[in-house]
N, C-alpha and C positions, 0 to 999 in steps of 0.2 A: 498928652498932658506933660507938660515943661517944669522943670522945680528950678530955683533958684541955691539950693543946696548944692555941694560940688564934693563929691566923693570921689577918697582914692582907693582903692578896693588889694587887700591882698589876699593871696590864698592859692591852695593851688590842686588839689583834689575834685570829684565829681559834687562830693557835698560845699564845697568853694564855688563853683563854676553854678551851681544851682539857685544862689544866693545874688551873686555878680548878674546873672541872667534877670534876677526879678527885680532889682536896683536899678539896671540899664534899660529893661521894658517900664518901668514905671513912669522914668525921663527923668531922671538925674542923673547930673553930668559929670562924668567918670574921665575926669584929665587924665588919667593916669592907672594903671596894674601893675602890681606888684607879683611876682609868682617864682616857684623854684625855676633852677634851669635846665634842660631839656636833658632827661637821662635815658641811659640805655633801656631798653625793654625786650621782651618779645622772641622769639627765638632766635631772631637775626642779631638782636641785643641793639637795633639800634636804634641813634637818639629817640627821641618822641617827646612832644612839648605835651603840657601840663592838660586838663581839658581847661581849666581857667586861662590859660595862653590861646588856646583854640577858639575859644569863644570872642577873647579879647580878638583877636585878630580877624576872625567872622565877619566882626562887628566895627571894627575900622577904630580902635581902642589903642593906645598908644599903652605898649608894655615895657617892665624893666626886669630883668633876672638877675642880680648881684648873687653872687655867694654866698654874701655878709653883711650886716648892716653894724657891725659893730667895730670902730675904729679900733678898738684896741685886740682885735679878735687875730686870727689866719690870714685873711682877706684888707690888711688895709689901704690901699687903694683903690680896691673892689669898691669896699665899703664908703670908702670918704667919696666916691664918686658917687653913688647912689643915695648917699646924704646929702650931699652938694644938689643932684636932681630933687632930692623930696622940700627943700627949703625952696628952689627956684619957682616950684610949682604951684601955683595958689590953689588951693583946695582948704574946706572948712572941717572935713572930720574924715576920719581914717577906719574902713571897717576891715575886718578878721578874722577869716574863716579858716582853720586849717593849713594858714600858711608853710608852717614848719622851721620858720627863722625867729630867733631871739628879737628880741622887739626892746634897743636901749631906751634908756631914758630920753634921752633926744631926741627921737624917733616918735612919744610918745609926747612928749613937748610942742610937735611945730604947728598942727591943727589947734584951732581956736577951739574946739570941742573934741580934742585926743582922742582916741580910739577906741571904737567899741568890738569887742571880739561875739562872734555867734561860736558859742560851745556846746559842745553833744551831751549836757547830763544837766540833773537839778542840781548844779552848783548849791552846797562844795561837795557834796555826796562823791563823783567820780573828778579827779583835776587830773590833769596830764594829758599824753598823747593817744591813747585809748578809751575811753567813756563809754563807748556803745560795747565794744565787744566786753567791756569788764561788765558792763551791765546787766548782760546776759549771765555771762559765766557766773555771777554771784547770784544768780534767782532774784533780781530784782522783779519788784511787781509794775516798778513804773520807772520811768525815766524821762526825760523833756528837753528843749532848747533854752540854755539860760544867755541871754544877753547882760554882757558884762564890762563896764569900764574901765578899761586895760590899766594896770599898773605895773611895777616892773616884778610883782611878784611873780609864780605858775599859780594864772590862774586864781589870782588870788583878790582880784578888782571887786569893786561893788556890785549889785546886781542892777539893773534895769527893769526888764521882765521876763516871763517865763512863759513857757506852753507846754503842756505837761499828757502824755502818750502812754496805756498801759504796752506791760509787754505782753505779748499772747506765749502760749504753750509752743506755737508753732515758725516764732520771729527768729529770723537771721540776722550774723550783724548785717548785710546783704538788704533782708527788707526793713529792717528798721532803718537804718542808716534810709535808706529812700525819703521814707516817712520823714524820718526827722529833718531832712534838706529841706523838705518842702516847708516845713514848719519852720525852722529858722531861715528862709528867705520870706514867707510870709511876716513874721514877726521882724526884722529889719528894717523891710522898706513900710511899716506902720511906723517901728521909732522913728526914722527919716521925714517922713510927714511931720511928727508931732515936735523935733528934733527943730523942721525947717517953720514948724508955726509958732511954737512958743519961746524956743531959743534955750533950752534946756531940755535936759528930761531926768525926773529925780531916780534917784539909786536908793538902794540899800545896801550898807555891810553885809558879808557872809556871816552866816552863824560860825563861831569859834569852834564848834564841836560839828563832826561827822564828817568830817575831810579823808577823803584817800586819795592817794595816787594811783593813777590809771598807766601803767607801766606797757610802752609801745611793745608792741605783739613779737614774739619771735620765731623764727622757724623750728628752733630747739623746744618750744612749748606745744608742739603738733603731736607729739609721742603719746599716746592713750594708755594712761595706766591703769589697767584693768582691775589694782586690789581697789581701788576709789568704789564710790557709791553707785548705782546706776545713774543716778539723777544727777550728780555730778558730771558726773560723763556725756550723760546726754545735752546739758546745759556749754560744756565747752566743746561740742561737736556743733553744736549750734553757733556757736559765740567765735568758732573758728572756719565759717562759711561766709565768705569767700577765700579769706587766706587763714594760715595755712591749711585748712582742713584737719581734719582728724586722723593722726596716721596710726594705722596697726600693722606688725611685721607677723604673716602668715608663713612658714615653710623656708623661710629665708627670702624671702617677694612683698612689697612694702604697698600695700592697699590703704588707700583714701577711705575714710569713711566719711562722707559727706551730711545724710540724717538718720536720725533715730531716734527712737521715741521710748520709755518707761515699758518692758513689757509685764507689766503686774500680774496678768495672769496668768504666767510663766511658771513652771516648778521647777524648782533649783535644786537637784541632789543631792544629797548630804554629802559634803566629800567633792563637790564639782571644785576645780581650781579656777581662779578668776582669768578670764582669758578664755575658757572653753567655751567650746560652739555648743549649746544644747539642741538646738534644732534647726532646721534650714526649709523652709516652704518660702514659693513666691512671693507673699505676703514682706517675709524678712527673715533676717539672720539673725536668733537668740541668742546672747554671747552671758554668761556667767560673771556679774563684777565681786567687789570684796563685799557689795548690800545689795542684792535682788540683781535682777537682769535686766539686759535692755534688746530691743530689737531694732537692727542697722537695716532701714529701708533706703538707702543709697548708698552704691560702693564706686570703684574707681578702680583698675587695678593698673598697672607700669605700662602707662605708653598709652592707655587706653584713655575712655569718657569716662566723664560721669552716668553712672546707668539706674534705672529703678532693679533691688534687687534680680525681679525676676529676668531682666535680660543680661546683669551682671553676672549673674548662675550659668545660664547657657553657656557662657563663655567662657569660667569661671569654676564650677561643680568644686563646689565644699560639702562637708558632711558633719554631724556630728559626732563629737569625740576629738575633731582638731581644735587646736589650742593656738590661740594669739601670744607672739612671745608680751612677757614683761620687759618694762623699759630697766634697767643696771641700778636706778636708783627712785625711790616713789617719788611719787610726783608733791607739789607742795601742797601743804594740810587746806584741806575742805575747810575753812573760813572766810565768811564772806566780804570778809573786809582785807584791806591790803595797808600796812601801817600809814598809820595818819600824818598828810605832810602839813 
């Protein structure tokens, strides 16, 4: 099936490339990708293009990598050339997945139908550059793919539509983030269809109220501070799988805690300090927090895998009575909101 619709596609992540992929199987015609440019990675640290480059190039997909799209930015010749190509190009609407570049007003100008971005949350609930892993980490019940009509705000366009996902006890940002690709490349290539039938497709303003910023994830936020809640903890162990993981320093040896789970029916001494080990079976490792305990059923330790407790032990042998250090300063206050932009 052929559409007469002509999309430029940017983005440049695995949930970008998932989106691109079901846009360019559908059969509309993709002049053009837009996507970061190829950075180091891997232990050898070198280059490696985007999967949205990979796929484009799969596919015999003409790509561009600027820097910048913003004349007045770091990059302006970068930029005014990559502008220059997006005016030259005829194409009728511009979609948005995790690109990671500022998107001017110009930019959102040259399409007869501007750009629509596919975002990881029910807009405005999570905006910025993390939505799924904030999602978790705040005990949300539910989260979704909001498509939305780009404007020069973060995040701050009309809405489109939505597709709306609970979170389970047992999601990662790992398998959510799956989920949710699949959902917002499903929901994209319908607005496309309905985009290329009727020649519109109506919005809605964001509600004013219940906006956070989704603040991109840092390696300095990996530190487990054990006076926090169990359930706290176990929600940013979760919400920090696949990066950065969960780290705890044992002994002076800086161990990954990859899952773990509430262990409720744990007794917690009078007197235990947060950070100790209460008890250790194959099952998992009970660790003492500042509210009840939790038990770490996947560890990691330096140089090594990811392992299920019981083979992380063999190699490993902890015991009760040893203590997780604390990180120098606690970690920021268990609220599940992050100030509203």
């Amino acid at each position: 099936m052929s559409h007469s619709l002509r999309v430029i596609f940017a983005g440049t992540p695995e949930f970008a490339a998932a989106a691109l992929a079901a846009i360019h199987e559908a059969g509309f015609a993709v002049p053009l990708v837009l996507t970061q440019p190829d950075r180091p990675a891997g232990r050898g640290m070198k280059l490696q293009a985007s999967p949205v480059k990979r796929y484009a190039q799969d596919h015999g997909l003409a790509v561009a990598q600027p820097t910048s799209l913003r004349r007045a930015g770091k990059y302006p010749e970068e930029a005014a050339a990559a502008l220059d190509l997006l005016h030259a190009t005829p194409y009728d609407v511009m979609v948005v997945a995790a690109y990671g570049l500022i998107l001017p007003q110009e930019v959102l100008d040259i399409a007869p139908h501007g750009c629509i971005n596919i975002h990881a949350s029910l807009l405005p609930r999570w905006r910025g550059a993390a939505p799924i892993h904030r999602a978790i980490e705040a005990g949300d019940a539910e989260t979704g793919i909001t498509l939305m009509q780009m404007d020069a705000g973060l995040d701050t366009g009309p809405m489109i539509s939505e597709a709306r996902t609970p979170i389970t006890p047992t999601d990662t940002t790992a398998t959510l983030h799956d989920r949710l690709a699949q959902q917002g490349a499903k929901l994209i290539v319908e607005a496309l269809v309905e985009l290329e039938r009727s020649g519109n497709l109506p919005n809605t303003p964001q509600p004013a109220e219940g906006a956070n910023y989704a603040e991109k994830i840092g390696k300095q936020e990996a530190a487990l501070d054990w006076r926090r809640p169990a359930g706290a903890l176990v929600r940013q162990i979760r919400a920090f799988d696949p990066f950065p993981g969960g780290a705890a320093t044992l002994d002076g040896a800086q161990v990954k805690l990859w899952a773990a789970e509430p262990a409720d029916g744990a007794r917690v001494p009078a007197g235990a300090a947060p950070g100790q080990i209460l008890d250790v079976t194959p099952a998992g490792v009970v660790v003492a927090c500042g509210e009840g305990a939790l038990r770490v059923t996947q560890l990691q330790k330096p140089g090594g895998k990811r392992l299920p407790a019981r083979e992380f032990l063999a190699g490993m042998p902890l015991v009760a009575g040893q203590r997780f250090k604390l990180p120098d300063t606690p970690d920021t206050p268990d609220t599940p909101n992050t100030p509203a932009v």
